[in-house]
PyMOL CGO cylinders between C-alpha atoms (Angstrom):
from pymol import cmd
from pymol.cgo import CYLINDER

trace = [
    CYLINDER, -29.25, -30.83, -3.86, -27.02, -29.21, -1.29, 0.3, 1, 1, 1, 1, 1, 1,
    CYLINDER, -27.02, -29.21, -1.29, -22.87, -29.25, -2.06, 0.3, 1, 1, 1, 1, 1, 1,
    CYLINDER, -22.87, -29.25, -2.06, -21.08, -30.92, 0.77, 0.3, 1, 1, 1, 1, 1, 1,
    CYLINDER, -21.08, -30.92, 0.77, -17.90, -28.87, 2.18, 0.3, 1, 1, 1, 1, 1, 1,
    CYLINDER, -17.90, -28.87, 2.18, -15.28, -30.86, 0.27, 0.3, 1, 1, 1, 1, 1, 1,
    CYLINDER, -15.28, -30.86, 0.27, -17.52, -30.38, -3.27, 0.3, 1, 1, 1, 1, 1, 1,
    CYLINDER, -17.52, -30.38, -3.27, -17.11, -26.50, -2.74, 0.3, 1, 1, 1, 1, 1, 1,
    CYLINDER, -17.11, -26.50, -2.74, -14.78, -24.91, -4.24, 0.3, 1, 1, 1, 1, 1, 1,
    CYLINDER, -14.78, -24.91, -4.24, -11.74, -24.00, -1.96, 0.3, 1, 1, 1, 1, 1, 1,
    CYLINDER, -11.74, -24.00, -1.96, -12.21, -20.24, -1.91, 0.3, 1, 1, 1, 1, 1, 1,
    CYLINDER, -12.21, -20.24, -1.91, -15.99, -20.42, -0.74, 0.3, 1, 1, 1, 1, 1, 1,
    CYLINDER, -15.99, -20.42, -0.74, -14.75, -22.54, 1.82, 0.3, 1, 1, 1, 1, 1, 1,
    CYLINDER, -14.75, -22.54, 1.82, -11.89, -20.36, 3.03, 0.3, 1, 1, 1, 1, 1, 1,
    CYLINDER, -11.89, -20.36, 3.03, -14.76, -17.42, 2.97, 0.3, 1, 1, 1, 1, 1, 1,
    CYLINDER, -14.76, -17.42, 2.97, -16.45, -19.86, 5.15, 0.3, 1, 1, 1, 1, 1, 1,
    CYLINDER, -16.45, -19.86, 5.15, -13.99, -20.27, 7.26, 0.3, 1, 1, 1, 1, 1, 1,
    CYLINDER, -13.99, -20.27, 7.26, -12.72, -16.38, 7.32, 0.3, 1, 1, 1, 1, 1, 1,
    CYLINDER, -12.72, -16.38, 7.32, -16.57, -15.77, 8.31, 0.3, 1, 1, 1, 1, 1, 1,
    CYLINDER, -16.57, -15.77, 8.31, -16.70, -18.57, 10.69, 0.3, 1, 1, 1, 1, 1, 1,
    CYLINDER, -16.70, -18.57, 10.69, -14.01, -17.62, 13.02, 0.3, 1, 1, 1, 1, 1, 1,
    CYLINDER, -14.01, -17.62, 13.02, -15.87, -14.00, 13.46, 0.3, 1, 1, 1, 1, 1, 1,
    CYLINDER, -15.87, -14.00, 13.46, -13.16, -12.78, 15.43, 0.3, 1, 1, 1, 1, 1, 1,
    CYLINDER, -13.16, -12.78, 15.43, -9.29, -11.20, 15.00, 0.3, 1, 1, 1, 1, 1, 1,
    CYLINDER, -9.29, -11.20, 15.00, -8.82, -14.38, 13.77, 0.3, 1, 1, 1, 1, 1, 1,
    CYLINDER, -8.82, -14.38, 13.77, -11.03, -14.29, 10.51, 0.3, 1, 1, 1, 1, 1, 1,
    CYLINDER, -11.03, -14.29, 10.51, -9.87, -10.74, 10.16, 0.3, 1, 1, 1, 1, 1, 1,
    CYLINDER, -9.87, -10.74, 10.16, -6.63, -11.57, 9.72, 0.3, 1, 1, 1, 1, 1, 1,
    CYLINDER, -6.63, -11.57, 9.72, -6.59, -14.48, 7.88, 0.3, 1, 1, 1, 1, 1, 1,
    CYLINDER, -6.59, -14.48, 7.88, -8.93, -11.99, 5.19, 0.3, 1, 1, 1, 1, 1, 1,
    CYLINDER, -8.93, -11.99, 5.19, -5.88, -9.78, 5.37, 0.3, 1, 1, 1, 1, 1, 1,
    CYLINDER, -5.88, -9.78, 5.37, -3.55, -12.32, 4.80, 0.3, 1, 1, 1, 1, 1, 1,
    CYLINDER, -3.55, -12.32, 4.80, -4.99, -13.77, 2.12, 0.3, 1, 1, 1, 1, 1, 1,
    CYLINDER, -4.99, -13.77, 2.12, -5.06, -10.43, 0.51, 0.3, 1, 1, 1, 1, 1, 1,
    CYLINDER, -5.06, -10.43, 0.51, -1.37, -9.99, 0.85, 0.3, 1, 1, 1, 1, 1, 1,
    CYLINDER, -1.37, -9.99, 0.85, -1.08, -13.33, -0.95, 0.3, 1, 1, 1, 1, 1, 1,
    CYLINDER, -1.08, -13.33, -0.95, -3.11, -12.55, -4.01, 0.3, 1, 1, 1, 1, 1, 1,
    CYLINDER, -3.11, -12.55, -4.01, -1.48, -9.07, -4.49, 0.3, 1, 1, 1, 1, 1, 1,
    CYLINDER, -1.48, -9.07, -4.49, 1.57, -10.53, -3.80, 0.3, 1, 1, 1, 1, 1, 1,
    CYLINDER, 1.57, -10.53, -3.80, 0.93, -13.58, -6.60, 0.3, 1, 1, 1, 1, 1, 1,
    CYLINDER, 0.93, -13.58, -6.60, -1.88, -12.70, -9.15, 0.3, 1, 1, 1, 1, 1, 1,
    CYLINDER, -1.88, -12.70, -9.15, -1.84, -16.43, -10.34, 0.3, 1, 1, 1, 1, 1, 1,
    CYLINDER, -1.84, -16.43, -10.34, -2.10, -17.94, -7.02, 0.3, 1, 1, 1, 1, 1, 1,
    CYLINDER, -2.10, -17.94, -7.02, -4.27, -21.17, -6.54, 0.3, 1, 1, 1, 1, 1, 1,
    CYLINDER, -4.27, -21.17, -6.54, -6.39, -21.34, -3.37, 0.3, 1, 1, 1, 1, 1, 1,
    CYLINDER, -6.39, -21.34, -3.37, -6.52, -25.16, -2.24, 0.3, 1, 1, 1, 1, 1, 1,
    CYLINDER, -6.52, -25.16, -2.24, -8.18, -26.75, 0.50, 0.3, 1, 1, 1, 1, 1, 1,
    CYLINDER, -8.18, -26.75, 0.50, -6.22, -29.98, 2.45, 0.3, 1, 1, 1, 1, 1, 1,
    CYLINDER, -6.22, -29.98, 2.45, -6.20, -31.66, 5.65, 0.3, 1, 1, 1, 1, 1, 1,
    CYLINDER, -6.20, -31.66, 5.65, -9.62, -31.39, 6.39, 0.3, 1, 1, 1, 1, 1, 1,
    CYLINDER, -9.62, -31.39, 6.39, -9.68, -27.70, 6.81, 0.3, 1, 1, 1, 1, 1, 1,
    CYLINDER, -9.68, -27.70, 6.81, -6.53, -25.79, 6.19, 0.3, 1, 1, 1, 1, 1, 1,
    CYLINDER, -6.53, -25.79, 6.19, -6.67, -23.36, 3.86, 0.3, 1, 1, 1, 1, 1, 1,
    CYLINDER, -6.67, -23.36, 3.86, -3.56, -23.43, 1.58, 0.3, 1, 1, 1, 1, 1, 1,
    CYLINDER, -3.56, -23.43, 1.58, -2.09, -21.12, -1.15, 0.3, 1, 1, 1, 1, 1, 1,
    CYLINDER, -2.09, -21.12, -1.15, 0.22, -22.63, -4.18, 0.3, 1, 1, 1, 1, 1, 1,
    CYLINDER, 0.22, -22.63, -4.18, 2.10, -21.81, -7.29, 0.3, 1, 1, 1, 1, 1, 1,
    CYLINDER, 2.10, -21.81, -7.29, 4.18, -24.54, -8.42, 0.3, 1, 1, 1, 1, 1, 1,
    CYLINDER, 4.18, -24.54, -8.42, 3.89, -26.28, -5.21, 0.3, 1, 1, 1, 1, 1, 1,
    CYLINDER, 3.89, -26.28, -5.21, 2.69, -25.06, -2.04, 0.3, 1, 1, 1, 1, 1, 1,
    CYLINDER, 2.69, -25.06, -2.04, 3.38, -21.72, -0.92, 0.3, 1, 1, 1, 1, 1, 1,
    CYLINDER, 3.38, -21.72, -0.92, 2.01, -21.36, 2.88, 0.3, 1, 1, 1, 1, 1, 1,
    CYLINDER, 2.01, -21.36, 2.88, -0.74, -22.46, 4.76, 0.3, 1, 1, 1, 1, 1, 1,
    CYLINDER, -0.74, -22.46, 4.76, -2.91, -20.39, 6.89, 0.3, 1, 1, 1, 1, 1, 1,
    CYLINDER, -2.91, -20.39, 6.89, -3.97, -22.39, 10.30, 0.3, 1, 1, 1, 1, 1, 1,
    CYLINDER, -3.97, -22.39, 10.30, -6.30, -20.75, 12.88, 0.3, 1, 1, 1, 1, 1, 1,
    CYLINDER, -6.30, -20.75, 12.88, -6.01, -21.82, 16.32, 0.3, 1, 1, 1, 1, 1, 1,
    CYLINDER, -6.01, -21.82, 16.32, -7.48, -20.48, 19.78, 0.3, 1, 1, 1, 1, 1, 1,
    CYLINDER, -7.48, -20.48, 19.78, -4.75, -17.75, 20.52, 0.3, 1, 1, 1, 1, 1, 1,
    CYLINDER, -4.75, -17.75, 20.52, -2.48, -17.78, 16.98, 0.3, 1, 1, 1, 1, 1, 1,
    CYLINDER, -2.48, -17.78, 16.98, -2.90, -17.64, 12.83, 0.3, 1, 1, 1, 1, 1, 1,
    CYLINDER, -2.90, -17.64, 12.83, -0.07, -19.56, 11.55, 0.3, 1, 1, 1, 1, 1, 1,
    CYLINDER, -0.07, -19.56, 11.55, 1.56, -19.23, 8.43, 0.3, 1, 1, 1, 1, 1, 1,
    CYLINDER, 1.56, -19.23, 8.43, 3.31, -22.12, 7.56, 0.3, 1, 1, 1, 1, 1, 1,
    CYLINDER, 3.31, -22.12, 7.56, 5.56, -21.48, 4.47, 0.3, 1, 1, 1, 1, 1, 1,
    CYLINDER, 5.56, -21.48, 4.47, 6.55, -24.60, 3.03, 0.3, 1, 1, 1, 1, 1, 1,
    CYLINDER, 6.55, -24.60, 3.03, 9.99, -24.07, 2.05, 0.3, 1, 1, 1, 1, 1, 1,
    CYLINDER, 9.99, -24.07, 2.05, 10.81, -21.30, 4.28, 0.3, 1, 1, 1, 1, 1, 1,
    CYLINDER, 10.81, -21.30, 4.28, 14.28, -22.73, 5.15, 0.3, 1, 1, 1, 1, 1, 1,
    CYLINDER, 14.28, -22.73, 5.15, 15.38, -21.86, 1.61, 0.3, 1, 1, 1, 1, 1, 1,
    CYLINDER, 15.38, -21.86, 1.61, 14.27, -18.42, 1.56, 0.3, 1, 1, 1, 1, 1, 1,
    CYLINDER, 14.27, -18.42, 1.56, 15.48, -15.29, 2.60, 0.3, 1, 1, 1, 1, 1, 1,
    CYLINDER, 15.48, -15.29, 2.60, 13.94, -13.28, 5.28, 0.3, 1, 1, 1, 1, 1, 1,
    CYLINDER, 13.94, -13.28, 5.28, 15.90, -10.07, 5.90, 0.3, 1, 1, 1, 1, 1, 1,
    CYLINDER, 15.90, -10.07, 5.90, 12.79, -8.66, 7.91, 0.3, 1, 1, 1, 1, 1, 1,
    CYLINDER, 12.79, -8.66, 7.91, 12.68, -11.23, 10.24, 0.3, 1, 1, 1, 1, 1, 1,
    CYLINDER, 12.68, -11.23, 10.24, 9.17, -12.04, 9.74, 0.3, 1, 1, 1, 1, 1, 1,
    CYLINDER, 9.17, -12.04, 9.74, 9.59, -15.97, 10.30, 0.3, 1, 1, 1, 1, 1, 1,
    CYLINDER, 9.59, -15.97, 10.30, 9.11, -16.43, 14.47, 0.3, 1, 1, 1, 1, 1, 1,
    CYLINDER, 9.11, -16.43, 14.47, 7.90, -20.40, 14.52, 0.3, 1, 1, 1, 1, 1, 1,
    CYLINDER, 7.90, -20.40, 14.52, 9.38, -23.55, 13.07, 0.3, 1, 1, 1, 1, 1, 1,
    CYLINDER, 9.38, -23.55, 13.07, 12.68, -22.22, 13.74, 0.3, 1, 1, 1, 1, 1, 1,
    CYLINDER, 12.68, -22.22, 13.74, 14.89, -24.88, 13.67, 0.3, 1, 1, 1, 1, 1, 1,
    CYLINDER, 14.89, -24.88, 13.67, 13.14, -27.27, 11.24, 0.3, 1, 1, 1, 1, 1, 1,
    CYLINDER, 13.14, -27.27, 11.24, 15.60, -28.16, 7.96, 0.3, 1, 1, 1, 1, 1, 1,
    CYLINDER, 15.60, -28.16, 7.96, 12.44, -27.33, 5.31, 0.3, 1, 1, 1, 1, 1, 1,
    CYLINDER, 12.44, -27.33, 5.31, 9.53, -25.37, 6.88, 0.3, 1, 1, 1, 1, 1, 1,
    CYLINDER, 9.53, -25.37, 6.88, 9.62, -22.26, 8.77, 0.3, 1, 1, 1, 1, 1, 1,
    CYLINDER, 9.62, -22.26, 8.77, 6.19, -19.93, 10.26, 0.3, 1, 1, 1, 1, 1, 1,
    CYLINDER, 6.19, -19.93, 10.26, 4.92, -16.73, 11.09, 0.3, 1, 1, 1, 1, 1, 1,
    CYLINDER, 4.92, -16.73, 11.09, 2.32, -16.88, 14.31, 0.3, 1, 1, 1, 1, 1, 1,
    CYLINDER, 2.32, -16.88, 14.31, 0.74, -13.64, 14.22, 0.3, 1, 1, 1, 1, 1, 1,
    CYLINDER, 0.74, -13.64, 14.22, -1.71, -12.83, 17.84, 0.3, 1, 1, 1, 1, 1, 1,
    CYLINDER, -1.71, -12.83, 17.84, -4.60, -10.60, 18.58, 0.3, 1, 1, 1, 1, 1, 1,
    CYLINDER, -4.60, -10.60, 18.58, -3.22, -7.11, 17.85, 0.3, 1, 1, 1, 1, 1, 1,
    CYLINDER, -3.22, -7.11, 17.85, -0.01, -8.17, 15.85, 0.3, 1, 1, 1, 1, 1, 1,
    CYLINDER, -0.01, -8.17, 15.85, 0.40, -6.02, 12.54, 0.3, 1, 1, 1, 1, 1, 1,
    CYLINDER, 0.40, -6.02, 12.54, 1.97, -7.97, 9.07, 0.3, 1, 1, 1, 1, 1, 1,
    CYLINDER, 1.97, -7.97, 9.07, 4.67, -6.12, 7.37, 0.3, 1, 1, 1, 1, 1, 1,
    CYLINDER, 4.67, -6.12, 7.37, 3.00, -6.22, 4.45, 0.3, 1, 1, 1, 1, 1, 1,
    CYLINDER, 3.00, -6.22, 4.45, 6.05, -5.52, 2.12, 0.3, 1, 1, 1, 1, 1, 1,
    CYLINDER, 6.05, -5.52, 2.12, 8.14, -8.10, 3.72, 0.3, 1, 1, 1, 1, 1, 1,
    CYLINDER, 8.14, -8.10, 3.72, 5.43, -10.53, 3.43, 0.3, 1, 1, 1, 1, 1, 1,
    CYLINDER, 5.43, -10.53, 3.43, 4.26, -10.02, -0.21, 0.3, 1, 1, 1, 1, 1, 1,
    CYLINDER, 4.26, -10.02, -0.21, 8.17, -10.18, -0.92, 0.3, 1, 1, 1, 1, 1, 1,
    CYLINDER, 8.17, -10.18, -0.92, 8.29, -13.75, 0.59, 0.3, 1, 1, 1, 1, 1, 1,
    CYLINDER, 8.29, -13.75, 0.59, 5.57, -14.82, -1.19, 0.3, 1, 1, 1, 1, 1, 1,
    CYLINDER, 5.57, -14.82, -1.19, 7.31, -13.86, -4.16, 0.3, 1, 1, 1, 1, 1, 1,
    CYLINDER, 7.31, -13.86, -4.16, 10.42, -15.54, -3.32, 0.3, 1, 1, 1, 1, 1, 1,
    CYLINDER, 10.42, -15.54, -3.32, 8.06, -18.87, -2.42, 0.3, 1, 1, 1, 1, 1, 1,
    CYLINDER, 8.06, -18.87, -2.42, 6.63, -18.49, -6.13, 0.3, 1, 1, 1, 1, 1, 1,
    CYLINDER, 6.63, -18.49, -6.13, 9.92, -17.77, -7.79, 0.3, 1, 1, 1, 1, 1, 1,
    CYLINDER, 9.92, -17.77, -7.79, 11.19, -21.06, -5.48, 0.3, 1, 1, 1, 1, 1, 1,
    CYLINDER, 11.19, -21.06, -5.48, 8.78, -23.17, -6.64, 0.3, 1, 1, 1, 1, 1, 1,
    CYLINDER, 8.78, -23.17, -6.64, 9.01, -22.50, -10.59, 0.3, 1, 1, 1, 1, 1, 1,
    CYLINDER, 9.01, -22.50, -10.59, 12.84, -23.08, -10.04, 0.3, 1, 1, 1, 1, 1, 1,
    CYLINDER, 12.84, -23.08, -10.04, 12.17, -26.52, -9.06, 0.3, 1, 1, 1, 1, 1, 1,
    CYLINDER, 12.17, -26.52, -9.06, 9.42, -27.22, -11.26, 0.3, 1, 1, 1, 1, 1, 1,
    CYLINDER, 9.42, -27.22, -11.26, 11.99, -26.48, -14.25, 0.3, 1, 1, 1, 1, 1, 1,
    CYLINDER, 11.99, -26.48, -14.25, 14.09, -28.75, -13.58, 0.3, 1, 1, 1, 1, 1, 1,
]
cmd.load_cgo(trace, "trace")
């Protein structure tokens, strides 16, 4: 018998989708997802909202949402955390979330990123201390 999408488990289906956008798209959201699991050995890949891939530790980290033109990392909590490289360009003036849209060409301070993921992880433990 063949596994539905939502009885996969969430990383097949985030190769899925990674392979299913074929394009810039896919090849950044690989590279991305990369940066995330160097970044945080222990993070858990999840799969929500009918299609979203999402990353967590504690809580969720970011999400990674392909559209036509944009991949867009949506980091949870990124009104609490520092970003000293600027990387955060979307969701500006929200009081909890903030996002990095990254377009055809765009190149991810990979540094800066993997250091925001960390500060998302060490976030998230924080709170789920208490």
């Amino acid at each position: 018998m063949r596994k539905t999408s939502t009885e996969l488990p969430a990383p097949q289906l985030i190769d899925a989708r990674i392979k299913e956008l074929g394009d810039w798209r896919g090849e950044m959201l690989a590279h991305i997802r990369g940066l995330i699991k160097e970044a945080d050995p222990f993070v858990v890949e999840e799969w929500k909202w009918r299609g979203v891939p999402v990353w967590s530790h504690d809580g969720i980290l970011c999400t990674g949402e392909s559209y036509k033109a944009v991949v867009k990392l949506t980091f949870a909590k990124g009104a609490a955390l520092s970003d000293p490289a600027g990387l955060f360009n979307a969701s500006l003036d929200g009081n909890v979330r903030r996002a990095i849209d990254l377009q055809e060409g765009d190149k991810m301070n990979a540094k800066a990123f993997k250091a925001l993921i960390r500060a998302a992880v060490t976030l998230n433990a924080a709170k789920a201390k208490r």
